[in-house]
C-alpha positions in Angstrom: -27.7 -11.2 34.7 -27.1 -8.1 34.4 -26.0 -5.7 31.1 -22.1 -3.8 30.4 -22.3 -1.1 27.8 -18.7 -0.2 26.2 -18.2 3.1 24.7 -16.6 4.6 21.7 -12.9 5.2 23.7 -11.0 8.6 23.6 -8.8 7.1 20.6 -6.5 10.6 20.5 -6.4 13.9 21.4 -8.4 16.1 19.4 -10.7 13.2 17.8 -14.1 13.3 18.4 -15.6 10.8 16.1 -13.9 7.3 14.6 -14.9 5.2 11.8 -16.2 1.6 12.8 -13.9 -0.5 10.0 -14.2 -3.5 11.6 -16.2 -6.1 13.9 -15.2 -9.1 15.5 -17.7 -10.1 16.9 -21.7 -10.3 16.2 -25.0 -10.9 18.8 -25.3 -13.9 20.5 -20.8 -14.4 20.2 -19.7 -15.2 23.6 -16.7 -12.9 23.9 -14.2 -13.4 27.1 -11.7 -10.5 29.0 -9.6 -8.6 26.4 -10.9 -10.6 23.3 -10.7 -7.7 20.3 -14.1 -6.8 19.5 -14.1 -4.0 16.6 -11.7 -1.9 14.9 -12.0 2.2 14.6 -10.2 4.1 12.4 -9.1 7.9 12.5 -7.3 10.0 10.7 -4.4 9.1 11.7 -4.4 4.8 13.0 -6.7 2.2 13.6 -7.2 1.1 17.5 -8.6 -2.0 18.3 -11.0 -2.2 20.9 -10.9 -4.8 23.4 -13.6 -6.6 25.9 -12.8 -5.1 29.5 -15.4 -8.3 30.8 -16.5 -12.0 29.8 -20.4 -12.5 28.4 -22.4 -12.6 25.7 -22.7 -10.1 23.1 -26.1 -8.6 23.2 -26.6 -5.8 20.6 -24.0 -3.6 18.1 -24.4 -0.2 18.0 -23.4 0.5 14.5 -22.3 -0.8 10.9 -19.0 -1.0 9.3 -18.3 2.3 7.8 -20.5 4.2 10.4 -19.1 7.7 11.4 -19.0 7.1 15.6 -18.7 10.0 18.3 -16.8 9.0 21.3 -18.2 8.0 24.2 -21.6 7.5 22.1 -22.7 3.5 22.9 -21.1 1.2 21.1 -22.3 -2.2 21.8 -23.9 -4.1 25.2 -22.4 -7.7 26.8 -24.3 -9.6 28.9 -22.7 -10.3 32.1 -22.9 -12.2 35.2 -24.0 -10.2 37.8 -25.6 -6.7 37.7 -23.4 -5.1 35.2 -22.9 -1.7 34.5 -22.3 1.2 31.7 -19.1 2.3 31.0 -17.7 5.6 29.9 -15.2 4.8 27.8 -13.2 1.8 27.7 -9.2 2.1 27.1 -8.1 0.9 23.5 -5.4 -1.0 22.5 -2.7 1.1 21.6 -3.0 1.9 17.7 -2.3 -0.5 14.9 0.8 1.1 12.5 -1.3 3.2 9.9 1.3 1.9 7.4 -0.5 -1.2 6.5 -3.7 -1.8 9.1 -5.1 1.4 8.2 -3.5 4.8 7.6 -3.9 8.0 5.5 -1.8 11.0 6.1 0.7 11.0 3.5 -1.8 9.1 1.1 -1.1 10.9 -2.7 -3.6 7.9 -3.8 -1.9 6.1 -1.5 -1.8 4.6 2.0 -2.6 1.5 3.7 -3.2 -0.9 5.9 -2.0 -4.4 6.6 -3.9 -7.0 8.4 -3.2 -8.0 12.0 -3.1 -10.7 13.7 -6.3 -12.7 12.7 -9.1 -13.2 15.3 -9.5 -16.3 17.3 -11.0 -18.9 15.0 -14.4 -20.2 16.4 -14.1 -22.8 18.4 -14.9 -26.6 17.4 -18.6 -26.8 18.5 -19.6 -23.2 16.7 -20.5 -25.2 13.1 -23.7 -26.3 13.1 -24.1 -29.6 14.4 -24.3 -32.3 11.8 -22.4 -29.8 9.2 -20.6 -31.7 7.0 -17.4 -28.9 7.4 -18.3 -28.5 11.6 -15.0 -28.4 13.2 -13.4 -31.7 14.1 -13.7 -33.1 10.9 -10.7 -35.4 10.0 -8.3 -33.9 7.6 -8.7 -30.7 8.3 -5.0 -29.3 7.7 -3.6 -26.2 9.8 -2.8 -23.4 7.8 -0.3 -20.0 8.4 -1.7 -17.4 11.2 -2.5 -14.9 8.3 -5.9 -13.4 8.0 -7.1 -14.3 4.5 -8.7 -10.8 2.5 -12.6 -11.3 2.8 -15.4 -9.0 3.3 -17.4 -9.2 6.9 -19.9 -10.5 5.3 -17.7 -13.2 3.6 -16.2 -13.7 7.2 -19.4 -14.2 9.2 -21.0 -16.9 6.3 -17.5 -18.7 6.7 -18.1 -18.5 10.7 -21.5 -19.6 10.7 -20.7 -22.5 8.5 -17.2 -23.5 10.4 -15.0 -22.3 7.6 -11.6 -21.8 8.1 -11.3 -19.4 5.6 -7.5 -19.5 5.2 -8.2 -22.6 3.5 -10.2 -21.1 1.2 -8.2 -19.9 -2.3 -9.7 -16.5 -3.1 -10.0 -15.3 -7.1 -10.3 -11.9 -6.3 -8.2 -9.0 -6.6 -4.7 -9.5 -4.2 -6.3 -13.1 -3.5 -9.3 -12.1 -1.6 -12.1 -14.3 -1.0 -15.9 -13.8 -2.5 -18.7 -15.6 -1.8 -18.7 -17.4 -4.9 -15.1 -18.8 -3.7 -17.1 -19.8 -0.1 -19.8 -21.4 -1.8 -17.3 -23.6 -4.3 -15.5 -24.4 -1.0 -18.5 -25.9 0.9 -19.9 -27.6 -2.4 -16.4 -29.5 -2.7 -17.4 -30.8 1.5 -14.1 -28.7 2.4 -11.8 -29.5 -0.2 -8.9 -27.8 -1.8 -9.6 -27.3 -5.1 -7.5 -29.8 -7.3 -8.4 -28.2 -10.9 -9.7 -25.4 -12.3 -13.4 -25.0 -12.4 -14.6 -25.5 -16.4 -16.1 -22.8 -18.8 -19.2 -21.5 -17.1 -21.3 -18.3 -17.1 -21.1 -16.2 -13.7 -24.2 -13.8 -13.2 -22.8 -13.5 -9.4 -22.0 -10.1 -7.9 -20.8 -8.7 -5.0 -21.4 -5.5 -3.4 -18.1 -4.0 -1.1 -18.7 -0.7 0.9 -16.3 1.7 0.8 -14.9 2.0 4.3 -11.6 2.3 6.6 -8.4 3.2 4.6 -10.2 3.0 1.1 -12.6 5.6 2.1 -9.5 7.7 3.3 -8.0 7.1 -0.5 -11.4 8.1 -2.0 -11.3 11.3 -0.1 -7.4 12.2 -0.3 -7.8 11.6 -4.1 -10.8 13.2 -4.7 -9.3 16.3 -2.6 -6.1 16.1 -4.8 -7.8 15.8 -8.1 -10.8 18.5 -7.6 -8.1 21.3 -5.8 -5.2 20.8 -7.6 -4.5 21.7 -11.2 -1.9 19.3 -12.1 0.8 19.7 -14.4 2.4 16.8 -15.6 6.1 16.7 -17.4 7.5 13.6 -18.7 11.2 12.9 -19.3 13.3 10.0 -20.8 16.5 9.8 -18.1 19.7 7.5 -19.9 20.3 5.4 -16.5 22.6 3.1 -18.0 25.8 4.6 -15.7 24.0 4.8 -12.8 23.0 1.1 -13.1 26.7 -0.1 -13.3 27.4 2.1 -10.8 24.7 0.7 -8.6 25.5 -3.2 -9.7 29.7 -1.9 -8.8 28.4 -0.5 -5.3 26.2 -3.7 -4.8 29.0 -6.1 -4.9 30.9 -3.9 -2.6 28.7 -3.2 0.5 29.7 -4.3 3.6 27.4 -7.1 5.1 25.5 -4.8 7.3 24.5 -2.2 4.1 21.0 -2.5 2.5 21.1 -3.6 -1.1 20.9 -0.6 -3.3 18.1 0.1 -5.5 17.5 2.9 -8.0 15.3 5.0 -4.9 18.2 6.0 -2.5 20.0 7.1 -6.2 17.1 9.3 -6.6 16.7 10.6 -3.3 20.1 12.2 -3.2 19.3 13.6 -6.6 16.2 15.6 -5.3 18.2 17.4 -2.6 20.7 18.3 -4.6 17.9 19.4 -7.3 15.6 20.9 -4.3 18.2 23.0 -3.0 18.5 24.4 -6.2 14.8 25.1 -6.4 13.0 25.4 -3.0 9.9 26.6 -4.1 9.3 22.6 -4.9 9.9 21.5 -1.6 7.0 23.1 -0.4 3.4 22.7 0.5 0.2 25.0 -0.3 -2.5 25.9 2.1 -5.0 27.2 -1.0 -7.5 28.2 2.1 -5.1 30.7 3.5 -3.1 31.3 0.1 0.0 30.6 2.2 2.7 28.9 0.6 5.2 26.3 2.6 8.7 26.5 1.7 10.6 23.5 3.9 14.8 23.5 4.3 14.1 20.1 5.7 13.5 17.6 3.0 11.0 15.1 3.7 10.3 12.6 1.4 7.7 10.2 1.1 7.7 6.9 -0.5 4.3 5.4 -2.1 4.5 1.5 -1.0 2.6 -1.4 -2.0 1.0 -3.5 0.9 -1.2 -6.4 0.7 -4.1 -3.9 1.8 -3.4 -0.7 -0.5 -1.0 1.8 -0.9 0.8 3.8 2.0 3.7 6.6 2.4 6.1 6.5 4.8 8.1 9.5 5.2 12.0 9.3 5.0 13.3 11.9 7.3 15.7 14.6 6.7 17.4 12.9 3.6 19.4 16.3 3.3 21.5 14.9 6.2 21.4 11.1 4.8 24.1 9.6 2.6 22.9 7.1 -0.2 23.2 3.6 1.9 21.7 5.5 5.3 18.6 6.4 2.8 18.5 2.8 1.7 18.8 1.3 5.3 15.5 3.9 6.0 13.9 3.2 2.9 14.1 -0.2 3.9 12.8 -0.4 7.6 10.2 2.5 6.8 8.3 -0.1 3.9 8.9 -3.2 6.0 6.9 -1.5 8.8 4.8 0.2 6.5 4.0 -3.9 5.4 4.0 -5.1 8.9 1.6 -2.5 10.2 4.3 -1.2 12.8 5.2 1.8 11.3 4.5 5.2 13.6 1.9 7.8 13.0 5.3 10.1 12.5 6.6 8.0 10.0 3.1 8.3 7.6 3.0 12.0 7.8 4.8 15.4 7.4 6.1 14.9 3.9 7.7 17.5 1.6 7.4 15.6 -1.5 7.0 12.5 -3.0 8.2 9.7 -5.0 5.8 6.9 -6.7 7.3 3.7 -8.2 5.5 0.7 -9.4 8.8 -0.9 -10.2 9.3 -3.4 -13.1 5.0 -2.8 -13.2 5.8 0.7 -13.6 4.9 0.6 -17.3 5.9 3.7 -19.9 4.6 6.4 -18.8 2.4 7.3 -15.7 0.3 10.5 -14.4 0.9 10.8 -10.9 -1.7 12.0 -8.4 0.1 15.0 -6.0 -0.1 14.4 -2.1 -1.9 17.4 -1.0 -0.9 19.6 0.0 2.6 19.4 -1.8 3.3 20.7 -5.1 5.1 18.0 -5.8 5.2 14.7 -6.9 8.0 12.1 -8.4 7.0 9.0 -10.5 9.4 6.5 -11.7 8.3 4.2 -14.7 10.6 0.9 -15.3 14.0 0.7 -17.0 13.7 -0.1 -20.8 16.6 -1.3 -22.8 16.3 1.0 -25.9 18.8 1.3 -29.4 19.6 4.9 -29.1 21.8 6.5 -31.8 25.4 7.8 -30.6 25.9 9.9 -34.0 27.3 6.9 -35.6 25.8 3.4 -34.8 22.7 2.3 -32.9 23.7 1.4 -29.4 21.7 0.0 -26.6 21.1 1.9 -23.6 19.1 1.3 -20.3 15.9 3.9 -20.2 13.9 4.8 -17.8 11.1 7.7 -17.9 10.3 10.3 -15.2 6.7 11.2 -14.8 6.4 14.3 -12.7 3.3 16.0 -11.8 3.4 20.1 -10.1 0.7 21.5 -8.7 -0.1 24.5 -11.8 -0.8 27.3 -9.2 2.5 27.4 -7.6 5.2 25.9 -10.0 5.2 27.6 -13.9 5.9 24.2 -16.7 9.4 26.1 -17.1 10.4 25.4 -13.1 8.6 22.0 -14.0 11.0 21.5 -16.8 14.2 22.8 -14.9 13.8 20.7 -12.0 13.0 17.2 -14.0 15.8 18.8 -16.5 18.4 18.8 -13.1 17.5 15.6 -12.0 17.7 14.0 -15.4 21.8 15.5 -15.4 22.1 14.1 -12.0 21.1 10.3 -12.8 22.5 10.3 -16.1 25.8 11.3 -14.7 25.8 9.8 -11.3 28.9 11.0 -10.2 27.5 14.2 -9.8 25.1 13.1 -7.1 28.1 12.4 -4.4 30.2 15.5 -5.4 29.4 18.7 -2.6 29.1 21.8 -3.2 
């Protein structure tokens, strides 16, 4: 027998270090020929790394979270034969930092949605005699979705032949704790069929910060400790622009993306940025060098099951409304899917945040450095507001901008979220040029 050593792969040009985020794979795991066997993470994407050879794990070279150099060992197989080290081994091509694991373009934002699960171990790898060993009647088939668990959640459930997507998870987006293993195997397998009774919990669980939560950490620390924010809040009377966008709904054609209140908005900031440039900008505070863009980039904060992510929206200067909506669209769907581009999470001018009908009153919005810029839209609120004669109800919705202080004064704040109120309270304006 005989030892294969895999290396830390050249994951892109310019990197020289990666972030373990993942294994699949532990000593003693037979692994087979381009079976995935860890996850790194740079700035930019997650690449999984597959097995070039078939053997048996031997040793892993570092720990989730671990800062790796390329070409630096990374773990050893056992082969048949007399084996041999490898430079570098060639990576599968990245995973779409919109959901698996991304970061540029993160205001407190960015994501990562989760791949194709890993094989499940096969029948004989529970413990023989195991009550939930594989092969145990009733044991139902369950969606090809990787279930939200930590790797030390993962490898219990795999050591005890636990198909963990069985498993109901009570923690935060539905992921799975140990105490939600540990009910699981007490119940021989079982669903659970009731809610568990009043009962103290003294457990607690300890999660690392690693992959694209560490890049949050960091992009929101950056933001927070460099930036002095500004933040300007503004009530916006959106009751035209909803009929208008209910009118326009009921007329698209079959092949136009529903309309939400976003693409309304987008149109509105390039008409408001041409008007005030200096906001479409980014600041290098190291060199003191201000970015003014003619370009208008504009990224869109979206919710995945793993985080927060931004993809970019392209030239929306040269967009109309349902061409914004039709990119809006396909840039979150692959931002959820994990397929979006490493062009498509970067490069933004400024940004727009929306928690939709979640989007509560009022919010302070985090800028993406390094713009000087950022967008938030809280939910629409039907208020009485008084027309000079009667109480009337009207649909409102608030505006809760943050600037960075160093580059935009609170009266170009106030202007800008001043122009873009006018715009959306008088819709038409939006689509006249000129």
């Amino acid at each position: 027998m005989g030892e294969f050593v895999i290396k830390m792969p050249d994951v892109g040009e310019g990197v020289a270090e990666a972030e373990l985020v993942e294994w699949h794979v532990k000593p003693g795991d037979p692994v087979r020929e381009d079976m995935v066997l860890a996850a790194v993470m740079t700035d930019k994407a997650t690449v999984e790394i597959p097995s070039p050879v078939d053997g048996t794990v031997l040793w892993l070279g570092a720990e989730i979270g671990d800062i790796v150099a390329v070409k630096a060992p990374l773990l050893r197989i056992e082969v048949a034969g007399e084996g041999q080290a490898v430079a570098e081994e060639t990576p599968s091509p990245p995973r779409g930092e919109g959901a698996r694991r991304a970061d540029e373009g993160a205001v407190s934002q960015v994501a990562r949605e989760p791949s194709s699960p890993p094989s499940e171990p096969p029948p004989s790898s529970g413990p023989a005699g195991h009550p939930l060993a594989a092969g145990e009647k009733g044991r139902v088939a369950m969606p090809e979705t990787k279930p939200l668990a930590s790797p030390a959640v993962r490898l219990r459930a795999q050591e005890a032949g636990v198909d963990l997507r069985q498993v109901s998870g009570s923690g935060p987006a539905g992921r799975i704790t140990h105490d939600d293993l540990d009910r699981f195997i007490a119940r021989g397998g079982q669903p659970a069929t009731a809610p568990a009774g009043l009962a103290r919990k003294t457990a607690t669980e300890e999660i690392k910060v690693t992959g694209l939560r560490r890049r949050i950490a960091e992009k929101m620390r950056l933001a927070s400790s460099r930036i002095p924010h500004i933040t300007y809040v503004e009530e916006v009377d959106v009751t035209d622009l909803e009929d208008l966008r209910a009118t326009m709904n009921a007329g698209r054609k079959p092949d136009q993306q529903k309309l939400t209140i976003l693409p309304f908005l987008m149109r509105a900031l390039v008409r408001t940025l041409a008007e005030q440039p200096g906001i479409n900008a980014t600041f290098d505070d190291d060199a003191a060098i201000v970015t003014r863009y003619g370009a208008v980039h504009i990224g869109i904060a979206t919710q995945t099951p793993a985080g927060l992510t931004v993809p970019v929206v392209r030239h929306a200067e040269a967009r109309s409304i349902w061409d914004s909506a039709a990119e809006l669209s396909r840039l979150a769907d692959a931002a959820r899917n994990g397929t979006a581009a490493r062009e498509e999470l970067s490069g933004s001018t400024i940004t727009i945040t929306s928690l939709g009908a979640l989007g509560g009153i009022v919010t302070t919005p985090i800028i993406n450095h390094p713009e000087v810029a950022i967008v938030g839209v809280n939910k629409i609120m039907m208020r009485p507001v008084w027309d000079g004669s009667q109480f009337i109800p009207r649909k409102i919705m608030n505006l809760s901008s943050s600037f960075d202080h160093r580059i935009v004064d609170g009266w170009d704040a106030a202007v800008f979220v001043q122009r873009l109120k006018a715009l959306l309270e008088t819709p038409a304006l939006i689509f006249i040029e000129g």
